[in-house]
Structures are given as C-alpha cells and as structure tokens.
C-alpha positions as CSV (number, residue, x, y, z in Angstrom):
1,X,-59.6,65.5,42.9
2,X,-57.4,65.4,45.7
3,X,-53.9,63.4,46.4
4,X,-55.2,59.9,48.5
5,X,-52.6,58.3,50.5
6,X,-53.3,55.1,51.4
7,X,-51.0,53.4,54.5
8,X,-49.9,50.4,53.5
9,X,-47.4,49.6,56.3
10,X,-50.2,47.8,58.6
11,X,-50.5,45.3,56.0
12,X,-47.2,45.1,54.2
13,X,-44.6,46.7,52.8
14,X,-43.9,47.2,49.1
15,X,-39.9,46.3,48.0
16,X,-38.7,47.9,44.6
17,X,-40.0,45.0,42.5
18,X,-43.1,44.8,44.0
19,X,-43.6,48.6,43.5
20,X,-42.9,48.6,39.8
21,X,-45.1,45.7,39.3
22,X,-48.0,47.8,41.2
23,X,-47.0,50.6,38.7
24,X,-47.5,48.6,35.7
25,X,-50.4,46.9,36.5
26,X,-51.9,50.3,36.9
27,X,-50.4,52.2,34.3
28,X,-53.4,55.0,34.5
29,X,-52.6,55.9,37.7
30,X,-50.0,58.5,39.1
31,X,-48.3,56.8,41.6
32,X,-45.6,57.9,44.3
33,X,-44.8,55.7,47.2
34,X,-43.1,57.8,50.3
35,X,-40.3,56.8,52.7
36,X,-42.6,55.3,55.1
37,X,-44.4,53.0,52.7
38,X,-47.4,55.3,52.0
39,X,-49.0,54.0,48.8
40,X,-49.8,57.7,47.0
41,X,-52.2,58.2,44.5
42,X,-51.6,61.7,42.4
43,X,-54.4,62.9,40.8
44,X,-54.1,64.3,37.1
45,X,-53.6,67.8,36.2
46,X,-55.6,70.5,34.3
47,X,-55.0,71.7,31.1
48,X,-53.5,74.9,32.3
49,X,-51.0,72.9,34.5
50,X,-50.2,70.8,32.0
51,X,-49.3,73.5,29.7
52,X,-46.9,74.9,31.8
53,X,-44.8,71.6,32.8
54,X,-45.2,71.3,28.8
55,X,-43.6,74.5,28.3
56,X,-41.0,73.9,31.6
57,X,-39.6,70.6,29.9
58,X,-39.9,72.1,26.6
59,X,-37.2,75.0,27.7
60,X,-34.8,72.8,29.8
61,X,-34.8,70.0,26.9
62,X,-34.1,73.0,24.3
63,X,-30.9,74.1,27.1
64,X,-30.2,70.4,27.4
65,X,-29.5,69.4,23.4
66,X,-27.6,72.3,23.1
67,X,-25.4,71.5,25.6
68,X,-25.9,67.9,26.0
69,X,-24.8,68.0,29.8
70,X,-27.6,65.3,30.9
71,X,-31.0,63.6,30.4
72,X,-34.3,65.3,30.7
73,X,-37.4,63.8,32.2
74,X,-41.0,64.2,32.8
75,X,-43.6,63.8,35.1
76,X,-44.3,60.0,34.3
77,X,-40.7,59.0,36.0
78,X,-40.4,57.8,38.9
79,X,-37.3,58.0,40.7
80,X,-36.1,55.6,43.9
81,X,-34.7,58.4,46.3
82,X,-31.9,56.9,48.8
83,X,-34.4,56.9,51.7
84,X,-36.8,54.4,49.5
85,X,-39.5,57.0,48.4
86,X,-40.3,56.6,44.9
87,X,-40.8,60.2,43.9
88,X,-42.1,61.8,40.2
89,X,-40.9,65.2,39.8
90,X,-42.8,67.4,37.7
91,X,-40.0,68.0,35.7
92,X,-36.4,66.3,36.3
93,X,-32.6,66.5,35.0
94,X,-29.7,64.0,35.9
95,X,-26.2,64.7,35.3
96,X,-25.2,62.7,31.9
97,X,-22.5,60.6,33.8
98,X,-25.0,59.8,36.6
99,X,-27.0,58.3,34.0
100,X,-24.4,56.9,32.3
101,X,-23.2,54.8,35.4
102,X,-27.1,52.9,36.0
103,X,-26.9,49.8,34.4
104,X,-29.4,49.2,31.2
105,X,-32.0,47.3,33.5
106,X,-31.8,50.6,36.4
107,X,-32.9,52.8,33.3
108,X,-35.6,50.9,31.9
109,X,-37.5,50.9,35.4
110,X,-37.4,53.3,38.0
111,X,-33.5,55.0,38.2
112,X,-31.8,54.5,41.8
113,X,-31.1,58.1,42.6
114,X,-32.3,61.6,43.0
115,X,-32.1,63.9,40.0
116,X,-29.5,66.5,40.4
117,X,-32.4,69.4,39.4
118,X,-36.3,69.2,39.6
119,X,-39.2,72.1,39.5
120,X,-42.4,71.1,41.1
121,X,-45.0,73.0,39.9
122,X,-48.2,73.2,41.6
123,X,-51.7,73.1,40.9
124,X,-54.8,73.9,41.8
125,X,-54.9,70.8,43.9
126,X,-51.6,70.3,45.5
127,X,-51.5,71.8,48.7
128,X,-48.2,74.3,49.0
129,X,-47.1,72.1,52.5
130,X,-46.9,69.2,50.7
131,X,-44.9,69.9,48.2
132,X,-42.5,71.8,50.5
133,X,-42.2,68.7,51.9
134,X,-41.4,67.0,48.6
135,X,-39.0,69.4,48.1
136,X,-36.9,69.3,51.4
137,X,-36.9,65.0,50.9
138,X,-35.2,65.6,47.6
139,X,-32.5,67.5,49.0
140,X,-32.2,65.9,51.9
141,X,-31.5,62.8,49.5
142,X,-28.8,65.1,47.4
143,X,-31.3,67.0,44.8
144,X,-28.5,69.8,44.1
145,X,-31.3,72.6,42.6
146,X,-34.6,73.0,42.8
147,X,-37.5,75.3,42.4
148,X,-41.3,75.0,43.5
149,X,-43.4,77.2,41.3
150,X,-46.1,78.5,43.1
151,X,-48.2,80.7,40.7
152,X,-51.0,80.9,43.3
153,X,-49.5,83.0,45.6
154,X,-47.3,84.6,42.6
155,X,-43.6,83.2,43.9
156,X,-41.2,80.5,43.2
157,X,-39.2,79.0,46.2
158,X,-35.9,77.9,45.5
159,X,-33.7,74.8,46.9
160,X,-30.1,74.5,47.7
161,X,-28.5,71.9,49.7
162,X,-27.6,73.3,52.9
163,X,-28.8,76.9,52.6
164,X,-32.4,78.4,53.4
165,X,-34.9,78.4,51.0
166,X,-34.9,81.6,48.7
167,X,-38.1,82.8,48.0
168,X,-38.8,85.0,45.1
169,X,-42.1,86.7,43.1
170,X,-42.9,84.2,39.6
171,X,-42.2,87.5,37.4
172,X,-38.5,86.5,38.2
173,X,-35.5,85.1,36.1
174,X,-34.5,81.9,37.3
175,X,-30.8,81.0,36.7
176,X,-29.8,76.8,36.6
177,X,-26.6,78.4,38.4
178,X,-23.5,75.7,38.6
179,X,-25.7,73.0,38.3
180,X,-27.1,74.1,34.8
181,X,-24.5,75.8,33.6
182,X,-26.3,79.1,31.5
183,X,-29.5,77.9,32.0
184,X,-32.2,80.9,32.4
185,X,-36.3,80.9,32.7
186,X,-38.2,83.1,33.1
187,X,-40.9,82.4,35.1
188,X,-44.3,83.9,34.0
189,X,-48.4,83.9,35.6
C-alpha cells in the first residue's frame, strides 16, 4: 500500500485541535499532516521494517537510560514542527530540558517542536524522494541530527543543520556526535 495524500486546503484547513481530534477519532490510521495542509495517510509497515525501527528504538532507549540526557519516542508520535506539519518520525529523541519546558497538556497530545534527533527508515513502500524531503523539513525546522536509512540501495544519508548531506554505505558505524553524546550504531542489511 502506498502513502495517499489527500489535499484538504480546497475545502478547509485543519488547526491543531482539529487535527488531534481527526487523529483520535481514527486511531488505526497513520496520520501526518504537511505544511500545506495535506491530510497524509501512512500506510503500515512489514514485519521486516518493523523489526528494525524495533531494534533502532531498542538501542537509542538502552543509550538513553544510561545516560538519561532526554526522552525517546516511537513512530506513533506526532510532533507539530514550527512550519505547522505534523510529522511522525520513525524513531525520535528530544533533549530532556526541551521536554521538560512543554507544559503537561503539550505532552499529552502532539509536542510543539521538532525533536533534536530522528532516523527515518524506509521501506519497501516509501519512496527515497519523499523522505529526503521529510528529512530537509525537519532541519529546516531545527532537527539538529538525523539519519535516513536506506537499506535498499545499501546507505544511510546523514543530516546536519547547515552542512550537505553525508552519505555513507549501511555497513557503517553511526556516531550521535554532540547531539548524543557516545552514542554509536551500527547499521546492518
């Protein structure tokens, strides 16, 4: 199944609220809603995608509670990026003292900021422009890290604000540099 993007914008356009009530009315959908008001409809993954963003989360949390530096999400949040996309990383980390300064009622629905560090992983759906283009909004909207793993084509692009994109082969070591601090993964077929 393929991503559907339905354009809302002729009709109306979708505030916060109205957003999160769309979300929660339709809790079995995958829902992202981009800058422009494009309502858009993520399909689910297989069970080989899902076993890697498993095993993604599973080694960042591990880093994470050792050195308690932030918070640790999964694919089912949905962040509200500056620019007004609602965006769902595959896999997310915010700075604890970014979290810290949301109000309680900002974390229980979808947090007002773009994570410092996200890794989109793609599958056998997602088309690779796509999720370039995912991955330039977050930085342009002050993602500080982040890396597209690409195991189709065997590489793993990395993000940096203001610097070209790195691209290196998926048999790589990954560092979380200064943003996670000792960080390392190693990035497998």
């Amino acid at each position: 199944m393929n991503k559907v993007i339905l354009n809302l914008e002729p009709i109306l356009r979708l505030n916060d609220e109205q957003f999160y009530q769309l979300c929660m009315a339709n809790k079995d959908l995958n829902l992202e809603l981009s800058a422009t008001g494009e309502l858009i409809i993520v399909p689910p993954v297989g069970g080989e995608s899902g076993n890697q963003e498993a095993d993604l989360i599973t080694d960042l949390n591990i880093w994470n509670r050792q050195t308690k530096l932030g918070i640790v999400f999964s694919s089912s949040t949905i962040f509200q990026l500056p620019n007004g996309a609602k965006r769902s990383p595959d896999v997310a980390w915010v700075k604890l003292e970014r979290w810290e300064a949301l109000t309680p009622e900002q974390r229980k629905k979808f947090p007002p900021l773009t994570p410092d560090f996200v890794i989109e992983l793609r599958s056998e759906s997602d088309r690779l422009k796509t999720l370039q283009d995912k991955m330039q909004e977050y930085i342009e909207n002050g993602l500080r890290l982040g890396w597209l793993i690409n195991p189709q084509d065997e590489q793993v692009e990395i993000y940096r604000p203001q610097q070209p994109v790195q691209v290196v082969q998926i048999s790589s070591k990954l560092s979380g540099e200064e943003v996670l601090p000792g960080f390392e993964l190693q990035v497998e077929k």
